[in-house]
C-alpha positions as CSV (number, residue, x, y, z in Angstrom):
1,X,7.5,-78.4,75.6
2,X,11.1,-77.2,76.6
3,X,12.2,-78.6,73.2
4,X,9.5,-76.6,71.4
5,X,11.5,-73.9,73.6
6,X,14.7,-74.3,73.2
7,X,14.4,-74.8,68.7
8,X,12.6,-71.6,69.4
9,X,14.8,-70.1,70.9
10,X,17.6,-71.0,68.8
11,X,15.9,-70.1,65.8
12,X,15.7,-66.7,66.8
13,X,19.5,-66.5,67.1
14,X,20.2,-68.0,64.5
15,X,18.0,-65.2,62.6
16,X,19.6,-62.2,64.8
17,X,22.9,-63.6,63.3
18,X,22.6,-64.1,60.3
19,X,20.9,-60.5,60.0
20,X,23.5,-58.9,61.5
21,X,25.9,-61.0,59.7
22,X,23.9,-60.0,56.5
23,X,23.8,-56.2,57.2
24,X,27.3,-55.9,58.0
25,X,28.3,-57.7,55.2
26,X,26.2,-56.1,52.4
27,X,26.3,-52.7,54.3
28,X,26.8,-49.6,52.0
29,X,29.5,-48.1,53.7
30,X,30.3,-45.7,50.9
31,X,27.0,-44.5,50.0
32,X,26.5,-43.9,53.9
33,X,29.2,-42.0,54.4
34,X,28.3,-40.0,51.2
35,X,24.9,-39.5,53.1
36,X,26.2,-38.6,56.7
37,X,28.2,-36.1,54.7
38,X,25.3,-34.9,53.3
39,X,23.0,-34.2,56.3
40,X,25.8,-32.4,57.6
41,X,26.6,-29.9,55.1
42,X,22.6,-29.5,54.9
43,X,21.9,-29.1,58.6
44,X,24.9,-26.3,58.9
45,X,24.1,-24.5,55.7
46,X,26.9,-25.8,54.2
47,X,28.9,-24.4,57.1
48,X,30.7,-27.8,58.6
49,X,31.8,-30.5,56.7
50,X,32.5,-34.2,57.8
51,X,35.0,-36.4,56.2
52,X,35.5,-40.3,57.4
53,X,38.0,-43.3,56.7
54,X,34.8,-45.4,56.8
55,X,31.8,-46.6,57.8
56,X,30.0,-49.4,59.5
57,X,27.1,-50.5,61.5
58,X,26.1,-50.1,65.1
59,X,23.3,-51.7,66.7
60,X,20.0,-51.3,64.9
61,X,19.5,-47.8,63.7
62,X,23.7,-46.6,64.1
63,X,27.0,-46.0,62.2
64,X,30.2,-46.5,63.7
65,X,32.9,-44.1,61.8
66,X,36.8,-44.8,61.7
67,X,38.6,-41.6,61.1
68,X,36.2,-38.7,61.6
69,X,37.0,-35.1,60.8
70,X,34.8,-32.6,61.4
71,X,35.6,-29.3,59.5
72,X,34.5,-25.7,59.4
73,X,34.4,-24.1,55.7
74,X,34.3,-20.5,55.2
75,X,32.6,-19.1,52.2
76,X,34.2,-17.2,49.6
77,X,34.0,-13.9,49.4
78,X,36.3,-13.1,46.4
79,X,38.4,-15.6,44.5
80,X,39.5,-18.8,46.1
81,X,37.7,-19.6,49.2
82,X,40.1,-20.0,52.7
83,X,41.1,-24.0,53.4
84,X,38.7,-25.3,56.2
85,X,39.8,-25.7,59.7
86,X,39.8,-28.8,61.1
87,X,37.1,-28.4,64.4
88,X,36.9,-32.1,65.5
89,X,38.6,-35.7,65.0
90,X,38.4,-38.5,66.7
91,X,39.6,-41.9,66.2
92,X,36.3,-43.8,66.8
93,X,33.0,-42.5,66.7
94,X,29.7,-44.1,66.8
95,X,26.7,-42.3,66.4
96,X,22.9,-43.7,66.6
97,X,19.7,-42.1,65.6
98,X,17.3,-42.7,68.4
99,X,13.6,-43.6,67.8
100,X,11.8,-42.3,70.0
101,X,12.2,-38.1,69.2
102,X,11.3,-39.3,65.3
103,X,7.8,-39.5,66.4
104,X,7.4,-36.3,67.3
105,X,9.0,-34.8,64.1
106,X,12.6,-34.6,66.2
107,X,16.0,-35.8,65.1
108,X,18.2,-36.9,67.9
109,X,21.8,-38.5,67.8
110,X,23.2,-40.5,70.5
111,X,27.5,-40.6,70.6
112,X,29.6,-42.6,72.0
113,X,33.3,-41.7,70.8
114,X,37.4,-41.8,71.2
115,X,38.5,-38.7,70.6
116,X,42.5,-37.3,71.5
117,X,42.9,-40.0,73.9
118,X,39.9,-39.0,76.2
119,X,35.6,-39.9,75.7
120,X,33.0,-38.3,74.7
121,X,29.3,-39.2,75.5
122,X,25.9,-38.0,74.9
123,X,23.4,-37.1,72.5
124,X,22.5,-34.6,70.2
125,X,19.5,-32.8,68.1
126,X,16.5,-31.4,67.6
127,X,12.9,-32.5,69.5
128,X,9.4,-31.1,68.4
129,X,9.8,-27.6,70.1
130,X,13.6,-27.1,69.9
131,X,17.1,-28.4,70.5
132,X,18.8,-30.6,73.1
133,X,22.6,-30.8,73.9
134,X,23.5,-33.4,76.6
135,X,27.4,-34.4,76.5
136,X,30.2,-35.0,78.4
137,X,33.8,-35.1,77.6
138,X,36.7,-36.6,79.9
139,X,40.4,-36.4,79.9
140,X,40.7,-34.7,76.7
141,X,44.1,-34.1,75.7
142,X,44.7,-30.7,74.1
143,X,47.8,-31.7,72.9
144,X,46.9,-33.5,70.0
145,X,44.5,-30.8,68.3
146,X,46.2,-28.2,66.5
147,X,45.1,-24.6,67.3
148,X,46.6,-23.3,63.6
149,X,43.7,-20.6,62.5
150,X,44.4,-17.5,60.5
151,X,45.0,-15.0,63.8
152,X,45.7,-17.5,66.5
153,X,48.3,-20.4,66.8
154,X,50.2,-21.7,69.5
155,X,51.6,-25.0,71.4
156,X,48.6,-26.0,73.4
157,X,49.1,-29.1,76.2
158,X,46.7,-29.3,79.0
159,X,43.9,-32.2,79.7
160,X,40.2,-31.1,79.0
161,X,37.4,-31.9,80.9
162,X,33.5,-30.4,80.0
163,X,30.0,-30.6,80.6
164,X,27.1,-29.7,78.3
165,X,23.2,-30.0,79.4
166,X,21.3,-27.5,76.9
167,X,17.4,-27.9,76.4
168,X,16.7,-25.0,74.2
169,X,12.8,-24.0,73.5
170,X,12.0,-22.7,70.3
171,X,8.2,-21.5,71.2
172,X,9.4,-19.7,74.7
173,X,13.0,-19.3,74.7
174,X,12.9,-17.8,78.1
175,X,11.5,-21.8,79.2
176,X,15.0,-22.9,78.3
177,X,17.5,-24.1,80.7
178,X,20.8,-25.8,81.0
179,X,24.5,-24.9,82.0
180,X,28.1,-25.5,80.1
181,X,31.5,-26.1,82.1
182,X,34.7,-26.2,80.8
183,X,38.0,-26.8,82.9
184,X,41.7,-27.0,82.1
185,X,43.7,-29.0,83.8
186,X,47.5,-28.2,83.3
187,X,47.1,-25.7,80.1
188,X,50.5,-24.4,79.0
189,X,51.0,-21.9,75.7
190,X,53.9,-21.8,73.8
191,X,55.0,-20.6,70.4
192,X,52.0,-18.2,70.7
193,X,51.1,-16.1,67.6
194,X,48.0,-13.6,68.2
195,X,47.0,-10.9,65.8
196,X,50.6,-10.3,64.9
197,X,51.7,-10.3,68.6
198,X,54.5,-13.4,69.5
199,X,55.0,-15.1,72.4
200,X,58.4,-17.0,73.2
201,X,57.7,-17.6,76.6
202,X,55.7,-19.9,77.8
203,X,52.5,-19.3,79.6
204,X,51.4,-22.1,82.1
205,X,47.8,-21.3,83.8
206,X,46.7,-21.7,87.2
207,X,43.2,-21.4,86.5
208,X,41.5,-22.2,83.4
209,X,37.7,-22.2,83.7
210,X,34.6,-21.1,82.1
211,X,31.3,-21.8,83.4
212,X,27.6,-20.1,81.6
213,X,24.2,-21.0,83.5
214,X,21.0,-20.4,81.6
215,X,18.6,-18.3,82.4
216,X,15.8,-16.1,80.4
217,X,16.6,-17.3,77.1
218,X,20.7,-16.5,77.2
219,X,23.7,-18.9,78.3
220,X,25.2,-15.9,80.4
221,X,28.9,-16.0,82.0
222,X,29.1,-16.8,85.6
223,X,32.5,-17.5,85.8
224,X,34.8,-16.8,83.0
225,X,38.9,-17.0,84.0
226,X,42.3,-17.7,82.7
227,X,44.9,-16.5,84.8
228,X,48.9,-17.0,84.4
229,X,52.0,-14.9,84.8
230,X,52.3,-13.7,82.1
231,X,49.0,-13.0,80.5
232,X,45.5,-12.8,82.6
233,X,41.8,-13.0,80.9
234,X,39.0,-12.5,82.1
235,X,35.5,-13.2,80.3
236,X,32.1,-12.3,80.3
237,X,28.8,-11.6,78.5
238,X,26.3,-14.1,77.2
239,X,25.3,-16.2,74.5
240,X,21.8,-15.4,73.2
241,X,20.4,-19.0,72.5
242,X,18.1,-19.8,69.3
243,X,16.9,-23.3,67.5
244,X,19.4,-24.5,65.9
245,X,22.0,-23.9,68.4
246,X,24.6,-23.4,66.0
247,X,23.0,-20.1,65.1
248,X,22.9,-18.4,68.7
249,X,24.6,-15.0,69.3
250,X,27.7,-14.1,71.0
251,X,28.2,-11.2,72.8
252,X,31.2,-11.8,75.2
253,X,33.7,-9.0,76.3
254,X,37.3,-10.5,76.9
255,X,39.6,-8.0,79.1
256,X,43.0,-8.9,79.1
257,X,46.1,-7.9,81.1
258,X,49.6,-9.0,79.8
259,X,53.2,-8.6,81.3
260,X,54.8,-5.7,81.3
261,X,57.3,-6.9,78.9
262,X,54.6,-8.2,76.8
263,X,52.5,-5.0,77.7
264,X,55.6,-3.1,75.3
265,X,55.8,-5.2,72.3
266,X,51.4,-5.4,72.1
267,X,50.8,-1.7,72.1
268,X,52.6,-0.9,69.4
269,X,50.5,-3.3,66.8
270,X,47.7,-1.9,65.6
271,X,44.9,-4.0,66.3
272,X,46.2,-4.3,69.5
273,X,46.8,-0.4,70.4
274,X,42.7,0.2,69.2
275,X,42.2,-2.0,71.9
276,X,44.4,-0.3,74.8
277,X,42.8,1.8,77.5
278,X,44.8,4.1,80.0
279,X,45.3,1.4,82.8
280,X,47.1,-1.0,80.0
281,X,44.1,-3.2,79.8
282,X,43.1,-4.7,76.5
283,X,39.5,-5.3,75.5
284,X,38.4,-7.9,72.7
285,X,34.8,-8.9,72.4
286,X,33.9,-11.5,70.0
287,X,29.6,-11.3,68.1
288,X,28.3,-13.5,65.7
289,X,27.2,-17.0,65.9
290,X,29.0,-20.4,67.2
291,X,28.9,-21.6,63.5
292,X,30.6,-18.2,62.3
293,X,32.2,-16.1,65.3
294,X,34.1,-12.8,65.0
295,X,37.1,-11.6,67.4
296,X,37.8,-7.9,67.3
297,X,38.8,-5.2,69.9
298,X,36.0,-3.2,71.8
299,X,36.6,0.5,71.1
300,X,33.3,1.0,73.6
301,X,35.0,0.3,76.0
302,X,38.6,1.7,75.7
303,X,39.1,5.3,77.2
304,X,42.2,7.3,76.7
305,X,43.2,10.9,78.3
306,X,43.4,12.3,75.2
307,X,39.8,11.6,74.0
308,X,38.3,12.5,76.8
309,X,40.0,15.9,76.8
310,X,39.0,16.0,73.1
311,X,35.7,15.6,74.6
312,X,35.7,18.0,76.7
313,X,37.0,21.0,74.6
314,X,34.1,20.2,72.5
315,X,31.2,20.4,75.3
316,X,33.2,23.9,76.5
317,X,31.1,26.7,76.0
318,X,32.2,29.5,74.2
319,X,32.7,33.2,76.5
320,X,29.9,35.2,76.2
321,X,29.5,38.9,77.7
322,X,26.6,38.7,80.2
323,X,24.1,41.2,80.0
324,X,24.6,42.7,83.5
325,X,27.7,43.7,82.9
326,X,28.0,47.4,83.5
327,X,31.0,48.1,80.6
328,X,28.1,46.4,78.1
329,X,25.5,49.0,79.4
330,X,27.4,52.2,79.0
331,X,28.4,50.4,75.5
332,X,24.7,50.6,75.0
333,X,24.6,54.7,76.1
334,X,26.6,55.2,73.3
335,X,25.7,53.5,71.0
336,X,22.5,55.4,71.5
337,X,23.6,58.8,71.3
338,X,25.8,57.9,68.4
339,X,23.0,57.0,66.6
340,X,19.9,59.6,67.7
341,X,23.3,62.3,66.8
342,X,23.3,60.5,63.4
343,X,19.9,60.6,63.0
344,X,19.6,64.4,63.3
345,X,22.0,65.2,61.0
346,X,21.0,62.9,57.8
347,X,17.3,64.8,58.9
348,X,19.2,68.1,59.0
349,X,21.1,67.5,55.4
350,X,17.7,66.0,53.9
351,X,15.9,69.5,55.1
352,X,18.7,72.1,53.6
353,X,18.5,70.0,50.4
354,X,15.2,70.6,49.8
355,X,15.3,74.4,50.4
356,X,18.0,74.8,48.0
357,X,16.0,72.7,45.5
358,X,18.7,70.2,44.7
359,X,18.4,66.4,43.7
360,X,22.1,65.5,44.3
361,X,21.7,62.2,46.2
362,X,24.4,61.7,49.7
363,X,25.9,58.7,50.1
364,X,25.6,57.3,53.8
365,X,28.5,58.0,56.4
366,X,30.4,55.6,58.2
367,X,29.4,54.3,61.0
368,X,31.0,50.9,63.3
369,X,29.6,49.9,66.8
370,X,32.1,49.5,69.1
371,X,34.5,46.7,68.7
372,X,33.4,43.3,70.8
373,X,29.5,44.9,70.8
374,X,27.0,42.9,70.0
375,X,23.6,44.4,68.7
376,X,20.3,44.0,71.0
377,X,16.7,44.2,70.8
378,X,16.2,47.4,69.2
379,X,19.3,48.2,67.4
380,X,19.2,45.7,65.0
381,X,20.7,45.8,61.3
382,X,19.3,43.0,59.9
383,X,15.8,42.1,58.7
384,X,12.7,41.9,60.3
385,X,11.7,38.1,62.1
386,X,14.8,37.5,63.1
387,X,16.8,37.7,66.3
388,X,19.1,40.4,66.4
389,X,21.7,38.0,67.8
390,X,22.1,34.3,67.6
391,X,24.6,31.9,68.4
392,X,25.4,30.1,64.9
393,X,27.4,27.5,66.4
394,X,29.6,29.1,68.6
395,X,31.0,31.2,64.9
396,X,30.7,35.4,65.0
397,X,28.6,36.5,62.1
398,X,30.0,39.4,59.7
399,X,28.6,42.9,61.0
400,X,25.3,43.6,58.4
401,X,25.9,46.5,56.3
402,X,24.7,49.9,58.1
403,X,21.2,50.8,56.2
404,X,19.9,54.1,55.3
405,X,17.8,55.7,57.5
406,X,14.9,58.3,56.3
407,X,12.8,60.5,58.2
């Protein structure tokens, strides 16, 4: 019986060995990298692309890639499209498919990787009703990534340590939950370039921290700070969260306060000066989605002197004469006898012509209100249905012509 046991048992080795012997000698490393490159590009919309040194198997349902770069491609708008920036690249990567989330229609990754000296662990993907993010990265050395993109580039050292637990609904977003924490340790910037404004100095950080907690559907900013001597940021908003992840919304305000010899040399670049309230405080926001974000300055929320004044001269009421006032009453007298004086003598003139039988026709006389009079209710000149006097914007209308008055 134990013999039975053991050739059993030895037969089932000798099986596992030679499969595994068998697949990772016959495995299509090229044609799987071709495909891993494919699923990407497909599952981003063409957005990220992954490039590998190779390929090879990992326990039963896994790849193992040497040399992973994981890339970000912009489309073209006109002409040539921009080179890709590099997002991601570790050293060793290994990435399994698990089983169980297949059954209900899900795709979920597990990753276990060397990446800039530090670790990454975790897993990945989408379940039945939505996605799931679940990784943690230690001792990430900031040092070896280069932060060259088209408006931001600088000298970056400083250890990275984060924390991602996302469960995203897609049926009930507001059922979602999760947080994300990001830490610092040690950043220093040097050689900065941003949006045309250079840094020779170098900026080393105190505090370096961002933390979002989720809560109704949106990854919103509890705790959002970068804070050095010579440049202090602080952030906040949310992140509104959607099914594939990738495709969320931002909507975070950045507020920054630099030196005052950085404060001199910032405001007088354009896209910095837009962004330039009266207390010297700069505001940036960045929108679109964590596949395709967007950094510009936040006119809502910059408030000068100068347009507020604007403001204000607009809003100002133009002078009007009040109706009480006794100058515009006795204005009114005379206007009055003016015109009942008028009156009798066109009625006067009419009655000698037709005594004398004449036809010869008399051309009005002159006759002008008072300068700075306006007409009321009863001594209007213009036609019938409308208000004698209106205020047309804050403009004077032309006096109307004087009409001829008959008897």
């Amino acid at each position: 019986m134990l013999q039975k046991v053991v050739l059993v048992t030895v037969g089932a080795l000798w099986g596992l060995l030679v499969f595994v012997l068998g697949v990772t000698l016959s495995f299509p490393s090229e044609a799987a990298s071709e495909r891993l490159t494919y699923e990407v590009d497909k599952a981003t919309d063409g957005g990220w692309r992954l490039e590998t040194d190779g390929v090879r198997p990992w326990r039963v349902s896994g790849a193992r890639l040497s040399g992973a770069r994981l890339l970000s491609v912009a489309k073209a708008r006109l002409g040539e499209p921009p080179p890709p920036n590099l997002l991601l690249q570790a050293s060793d990567l290994a990435a399994r498919l698990e089983l169980l989330p297949l059954l209900s229609g899900g795709q979920v990754v597990a990753l276990d990787g060397s990446l800039y000296d530090g670790s990454v662990t975790g897993r990945v993907g989408t379940t039945g009703t939505g996605s799931v993010v679940d990784l943690v990265g230690h001792d990430l050395d900031l040092s070896l990534y280069p932060f060259d993109f088209e408006s931001f580039s600088a000298d970056v050292t400083g250890v990275l340590q984060f924390e991602v637990e996302l469960l995203v609904d897609a049926e009930e977003l507001e059922a979602s939950e999760g947080h994300v924490e990001l830490e610092i340790d040690g950043l220093d910037l040097s050689a900065l370039s941003v949006m045309g404004l250079s840094l020779d100095q170098s900026a080393s950080f105190t505090e370096a921290v961002l933390k979002l907690e989720v809560a109704d559907g949106d990854a919103k900013v509890k705790k959002g700070s970068f804070e050095s001597d010579l440049v202090s940021i602080e952030i906040d908003g949310d992140v509104g969260l959607v099914s594939p992840l990738e495709r969320s919304r931002l909507d975070l305000e950045l507020t920054v306060k630099l030196a005052d010899e950085l404060d001199n040399m910032a405001k007088l670049l354009p896209d910095f000066k837009r962004a330039r309230d009266e207390d010297a405080t700069y505001h940036f926001k960045v929108s679109g989605t964590v596949q395709r974000p967007r950094f510009s300055e936040d006119r809502s929320k910059v408030k000068t002197t100068r347009s507020s004044s604007r403001s204000t001269s607009r809003r100002s009421p133009s002078p009007t004469t009040s109706k009480d006032d006794p100058d515009r009453e006795s204005a009114l007298e005379r206007l009055r006898a003016r015109r009942d004086d008028r009156r009798e003598r066109i009625s006067k003139r009419d009655h000698d012509d037709v005594e004398a039988g004449g036809d010869e026709e008399y051309e009005d006389e002159e006759f002008e209100d008072e300068e700075g009079f306006e007409d009321e209710a009863g001594f209007e000149d213009e036609p019938r249905g409308r208000a004698p006097f209106e205020d047309d914007g804050g403009e004077e209308r032309p006096p109307p012509e004087e009409p001829y008055y008959e008897e």
